[in-house]
C-alpha positions as a printed NumPy array, in Angstrom:
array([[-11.165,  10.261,  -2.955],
       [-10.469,  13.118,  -1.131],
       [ -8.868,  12.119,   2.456],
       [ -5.758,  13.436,   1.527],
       [ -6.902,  16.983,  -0.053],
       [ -4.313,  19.44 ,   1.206],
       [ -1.659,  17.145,   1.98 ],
       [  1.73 ,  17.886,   0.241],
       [  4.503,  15.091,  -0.24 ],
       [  7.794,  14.5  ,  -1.834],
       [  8.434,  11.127,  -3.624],
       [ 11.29 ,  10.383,  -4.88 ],
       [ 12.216,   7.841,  -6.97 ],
       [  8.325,   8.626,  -8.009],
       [  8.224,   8.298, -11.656],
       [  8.237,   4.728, -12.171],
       [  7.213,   1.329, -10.806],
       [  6.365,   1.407,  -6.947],
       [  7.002,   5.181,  -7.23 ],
       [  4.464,   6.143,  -9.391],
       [  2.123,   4.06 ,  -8.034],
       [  2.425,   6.259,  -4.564],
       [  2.747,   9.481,  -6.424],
       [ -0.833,   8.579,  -7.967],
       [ -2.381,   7.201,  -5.032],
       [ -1.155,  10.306,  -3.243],
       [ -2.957,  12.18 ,  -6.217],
       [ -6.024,  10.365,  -6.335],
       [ -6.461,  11.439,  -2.517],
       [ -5.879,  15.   ,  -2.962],
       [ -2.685,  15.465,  -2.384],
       [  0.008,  17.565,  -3.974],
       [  3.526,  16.291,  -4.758],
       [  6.79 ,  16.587,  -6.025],
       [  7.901,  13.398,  -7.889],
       [ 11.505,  12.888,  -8.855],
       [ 13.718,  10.998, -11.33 ],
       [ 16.737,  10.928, -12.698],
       [ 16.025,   9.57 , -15.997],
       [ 14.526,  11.911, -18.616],
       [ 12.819,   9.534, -20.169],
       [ 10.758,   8.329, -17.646],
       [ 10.418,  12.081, -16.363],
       [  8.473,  12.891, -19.579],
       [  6.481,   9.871, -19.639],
       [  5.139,  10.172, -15.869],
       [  4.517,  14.068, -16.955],
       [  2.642,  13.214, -19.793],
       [  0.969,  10.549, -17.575],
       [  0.066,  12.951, -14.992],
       [ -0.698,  16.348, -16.932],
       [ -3.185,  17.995, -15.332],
       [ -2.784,  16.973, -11.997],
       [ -1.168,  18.42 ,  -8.644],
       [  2.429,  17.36 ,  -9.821],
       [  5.686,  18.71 ,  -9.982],
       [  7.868,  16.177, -11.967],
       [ 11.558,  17.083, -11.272],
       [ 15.012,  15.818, -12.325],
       [ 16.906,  15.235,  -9.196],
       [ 19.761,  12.249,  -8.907],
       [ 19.569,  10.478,  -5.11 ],
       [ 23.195,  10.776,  -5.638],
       [ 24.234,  14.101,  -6.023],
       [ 24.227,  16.194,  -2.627],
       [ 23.627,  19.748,  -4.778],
       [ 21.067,  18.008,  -6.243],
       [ 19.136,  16.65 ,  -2.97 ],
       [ 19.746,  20.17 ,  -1.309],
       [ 18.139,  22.272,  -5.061],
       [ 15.382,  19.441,  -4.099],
       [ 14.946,  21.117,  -0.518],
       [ 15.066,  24.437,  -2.203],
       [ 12.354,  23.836,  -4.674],
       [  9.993,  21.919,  -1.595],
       [ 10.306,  24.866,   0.054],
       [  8.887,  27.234,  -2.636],
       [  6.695,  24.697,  -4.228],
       [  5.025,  23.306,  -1.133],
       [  6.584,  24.73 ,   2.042],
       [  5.157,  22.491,   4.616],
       [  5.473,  18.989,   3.962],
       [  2.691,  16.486,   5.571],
       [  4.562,  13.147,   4.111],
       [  8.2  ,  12.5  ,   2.628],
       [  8.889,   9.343,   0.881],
       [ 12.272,   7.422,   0.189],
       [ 11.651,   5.455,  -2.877],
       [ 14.721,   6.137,  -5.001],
       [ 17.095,   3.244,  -5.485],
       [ 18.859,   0.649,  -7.773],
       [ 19.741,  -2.889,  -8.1  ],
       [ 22.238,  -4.769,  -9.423],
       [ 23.482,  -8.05 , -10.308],
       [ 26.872,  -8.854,  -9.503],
       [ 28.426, -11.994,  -7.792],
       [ 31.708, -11.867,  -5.295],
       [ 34.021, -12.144,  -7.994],
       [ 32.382,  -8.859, -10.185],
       [ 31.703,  -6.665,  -7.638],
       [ 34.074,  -3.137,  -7.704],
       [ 33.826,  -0.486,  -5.989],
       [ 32.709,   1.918,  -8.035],
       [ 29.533,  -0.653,  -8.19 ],
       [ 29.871,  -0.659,  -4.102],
       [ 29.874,   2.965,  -4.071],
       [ 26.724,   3.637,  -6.247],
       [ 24.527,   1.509,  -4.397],
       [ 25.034,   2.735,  -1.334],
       [ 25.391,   6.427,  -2.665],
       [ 21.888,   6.075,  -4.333],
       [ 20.195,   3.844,  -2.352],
       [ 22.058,   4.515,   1.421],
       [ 23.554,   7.812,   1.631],
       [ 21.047,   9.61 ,  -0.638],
       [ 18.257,   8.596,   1.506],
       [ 19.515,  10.08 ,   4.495],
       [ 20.735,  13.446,   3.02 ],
       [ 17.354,  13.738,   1.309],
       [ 16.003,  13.156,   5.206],
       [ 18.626,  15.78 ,   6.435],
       [ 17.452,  18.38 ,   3.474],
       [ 13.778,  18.222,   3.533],
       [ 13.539,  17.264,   7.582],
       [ 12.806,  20.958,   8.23 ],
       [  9.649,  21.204,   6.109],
       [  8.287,  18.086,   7.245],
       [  5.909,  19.446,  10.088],
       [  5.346,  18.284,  13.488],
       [  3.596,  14.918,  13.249],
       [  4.686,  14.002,   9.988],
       [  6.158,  10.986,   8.347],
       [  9.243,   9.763,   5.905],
       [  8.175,   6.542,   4.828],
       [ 11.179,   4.418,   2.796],
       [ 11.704,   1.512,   0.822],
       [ 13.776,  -1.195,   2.209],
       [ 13.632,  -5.328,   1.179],
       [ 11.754,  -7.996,   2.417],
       [ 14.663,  -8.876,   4.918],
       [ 15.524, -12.989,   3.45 ],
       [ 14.758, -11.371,  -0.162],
       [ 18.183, -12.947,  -0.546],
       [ 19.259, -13.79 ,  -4.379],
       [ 22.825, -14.33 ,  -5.683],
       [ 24.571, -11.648,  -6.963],
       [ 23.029,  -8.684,  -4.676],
       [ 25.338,  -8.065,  -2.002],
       [ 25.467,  -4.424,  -3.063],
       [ 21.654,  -4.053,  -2.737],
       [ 20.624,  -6.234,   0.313],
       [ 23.622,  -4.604,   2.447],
       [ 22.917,  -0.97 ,   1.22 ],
       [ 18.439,  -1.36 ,   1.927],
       [ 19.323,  -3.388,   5.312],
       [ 22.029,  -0.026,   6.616],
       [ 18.905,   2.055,   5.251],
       [ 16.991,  -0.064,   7.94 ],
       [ 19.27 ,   0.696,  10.777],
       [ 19.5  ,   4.566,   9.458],
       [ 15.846,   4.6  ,   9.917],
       [ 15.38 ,   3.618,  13.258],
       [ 18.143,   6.004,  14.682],
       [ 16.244,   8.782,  13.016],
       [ 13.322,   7.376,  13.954],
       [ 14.345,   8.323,  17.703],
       [ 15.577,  11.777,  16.556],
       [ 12.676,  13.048,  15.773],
       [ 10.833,  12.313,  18.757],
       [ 10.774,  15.441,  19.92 ],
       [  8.624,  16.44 ,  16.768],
       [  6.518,  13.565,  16.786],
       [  7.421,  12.842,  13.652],
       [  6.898,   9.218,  12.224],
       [  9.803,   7.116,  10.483],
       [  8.797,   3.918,   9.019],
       [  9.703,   1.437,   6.059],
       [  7.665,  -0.605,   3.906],
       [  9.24 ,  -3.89 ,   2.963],
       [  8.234,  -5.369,  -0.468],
       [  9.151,  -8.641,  -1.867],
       [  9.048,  -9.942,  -5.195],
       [  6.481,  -6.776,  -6.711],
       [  5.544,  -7.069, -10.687],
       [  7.134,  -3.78 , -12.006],
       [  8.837,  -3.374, -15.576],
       [ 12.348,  -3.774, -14.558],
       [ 11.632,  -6.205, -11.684],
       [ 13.867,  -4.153,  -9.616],
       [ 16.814,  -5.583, -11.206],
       [ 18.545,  -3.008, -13.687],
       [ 20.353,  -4.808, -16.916],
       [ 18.556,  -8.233, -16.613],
       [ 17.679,  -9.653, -20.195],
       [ 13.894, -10.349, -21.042],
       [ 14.983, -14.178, -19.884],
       [ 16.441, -13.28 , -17.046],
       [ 13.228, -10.983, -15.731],
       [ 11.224, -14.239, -16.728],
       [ 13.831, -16.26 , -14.828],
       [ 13.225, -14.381, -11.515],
       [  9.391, -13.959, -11.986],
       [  9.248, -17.617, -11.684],
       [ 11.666, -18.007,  -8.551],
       [ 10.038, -15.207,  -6.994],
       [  6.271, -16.784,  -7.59 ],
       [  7.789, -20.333,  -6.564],
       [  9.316, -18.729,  -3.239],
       [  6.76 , -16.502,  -2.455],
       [  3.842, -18.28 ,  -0.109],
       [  0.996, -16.592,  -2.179],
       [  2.482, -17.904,  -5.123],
       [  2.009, -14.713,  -7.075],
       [  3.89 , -11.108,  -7.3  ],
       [  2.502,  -8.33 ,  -5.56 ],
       [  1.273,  -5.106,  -7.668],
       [  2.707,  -1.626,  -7.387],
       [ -0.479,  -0.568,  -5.999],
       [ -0.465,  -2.72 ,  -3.01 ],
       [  3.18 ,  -1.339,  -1.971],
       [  1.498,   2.325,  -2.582],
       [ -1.185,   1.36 ,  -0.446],
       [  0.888,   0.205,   1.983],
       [  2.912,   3.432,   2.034],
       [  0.666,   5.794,   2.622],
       [ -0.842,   3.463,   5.329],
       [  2.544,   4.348,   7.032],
       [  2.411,   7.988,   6.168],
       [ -1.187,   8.787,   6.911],
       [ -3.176,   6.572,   8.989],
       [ -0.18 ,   4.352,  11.368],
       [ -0.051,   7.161,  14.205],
       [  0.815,   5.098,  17.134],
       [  3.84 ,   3.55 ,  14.833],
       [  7.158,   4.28 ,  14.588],
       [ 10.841,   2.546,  13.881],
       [  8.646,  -0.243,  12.219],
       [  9.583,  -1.992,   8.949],
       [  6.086,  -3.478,   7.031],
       [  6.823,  -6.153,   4.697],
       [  4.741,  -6.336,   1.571],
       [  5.663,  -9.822,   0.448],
       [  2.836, -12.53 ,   0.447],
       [  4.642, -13.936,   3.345],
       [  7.823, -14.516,   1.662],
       [ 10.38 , -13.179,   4.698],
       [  7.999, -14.512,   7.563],
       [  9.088, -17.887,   7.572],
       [  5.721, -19.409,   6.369],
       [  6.032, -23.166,   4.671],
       [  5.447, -22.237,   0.859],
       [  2.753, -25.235,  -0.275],
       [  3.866, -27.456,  -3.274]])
């Protein structure tokens, strides 16, 4: 492939699971890109996973503003314009009413709420006219006990996104979401679930889910950079990729 040959992109939250999966679609096009992470682990296995390629594959927590802003800094010299920006980072996790704190509160929508739109504020000037952020939300009735935290911090990232989406009118630039539902990926998108709790949710999301299977990583990348690349005329819109599950379609027995 080479539609995408001289395209430059940021993607964070890019070095595992529905990350990766856009950082290497991005790379299979053509394009180059910074990928970030926070854990070092999974830093060194994406670099050794991508050596040789048009990646940069850089520590930077969602979290920490002097982080986000050394992340604008290093765009800047790296790539200087940007074509595409996406807003993968983010956590989940469990807790019911009665185990939420707010230190939990505060991380999930630090990481997942407030990150994203500082990392919007810090790279918005590279991003050039007719560009695109693309983030992650939720399939919108992903709803599962325990995640109160993570459905209210993706569905304010929602709402953030269409306001900017109107600010940068002017520029023509593009500001979508891409939806996934239940999507096969290591972790499941859960953080601290036991292997029998992972299986546990596999099941209830492949019962729930109308096409009675996960989705892959690669069909959220693909649906990405859709968004980024090729969905001129759209803006403000949220695409779910989730075999139907939040569009109110009768799941067969």
């Amino acid at each position: 492939m080479s539609d995408l040959a001289g395209r430059k992109a940021v993607v964070t939250g890019g070095t595992h699971g529905m990350g990766l999966a856009i950082v290497e679609a991005l790379l299979d096009g053509g394009a180059e890109v910074i990928a970030t992470g926070r854990n070092e682990q999974k830093l060194e296995a994406a670099r050794t996973r991508l050596a040789g390629r048009a990646v940069h594959a850089v520590r930077s927590d969602a979290a920490s503003l002097a982080d986000i802003a050394a992340l604008g800094e290093l765009a800047a010299e790296r790539l200087g314009t940007l074509d595409a920006v996406f807003l993968n980072h983010g956590i989940a996790e469990i807790e019911t009413l009665d185990q939420i704190t707010e230190a939990s509160f505060d991380r999930h929508f630090d990481i997942n709420t407030k990150g994203a739109l500082f990392t919007v504020k810090a790279l918005a000037p590279l991003v050039r006219d007719e560009g695109a952020f693309v983030l992650t939300t939720v399939a919108n009735d992903l709803i599962y006990p325990g995640l109160s935290n993570y459905s209210g911090s993706k569905e304010a990232l929602q709402a953030i996104a269409k306001v900017l989406a109107a600010e940068f009118l002017p520029r023509r630039i593009r500001v979508n979401s891409v939806a996934p539902g239940y999507i096969k990926t290591p972790t499941m998108g859960v953080a601290g679930l036991t292997a029998a709790e992972r299986a546990a949710f596999e099941r209830e999301g492949n019962a729930t889910t109308p096409f009675k299977r996960h989705g892959t990583v690669e069909e959220v990348a693909k649906a990405a950079l859709f968004l980024a690349f090729d969905a001129t005329y759209t803006t403000a819109a949220e695409l779910p990729v989730d075999g139907g599950f939040a569009q109110g379609i009768a799941v067969p027995h």
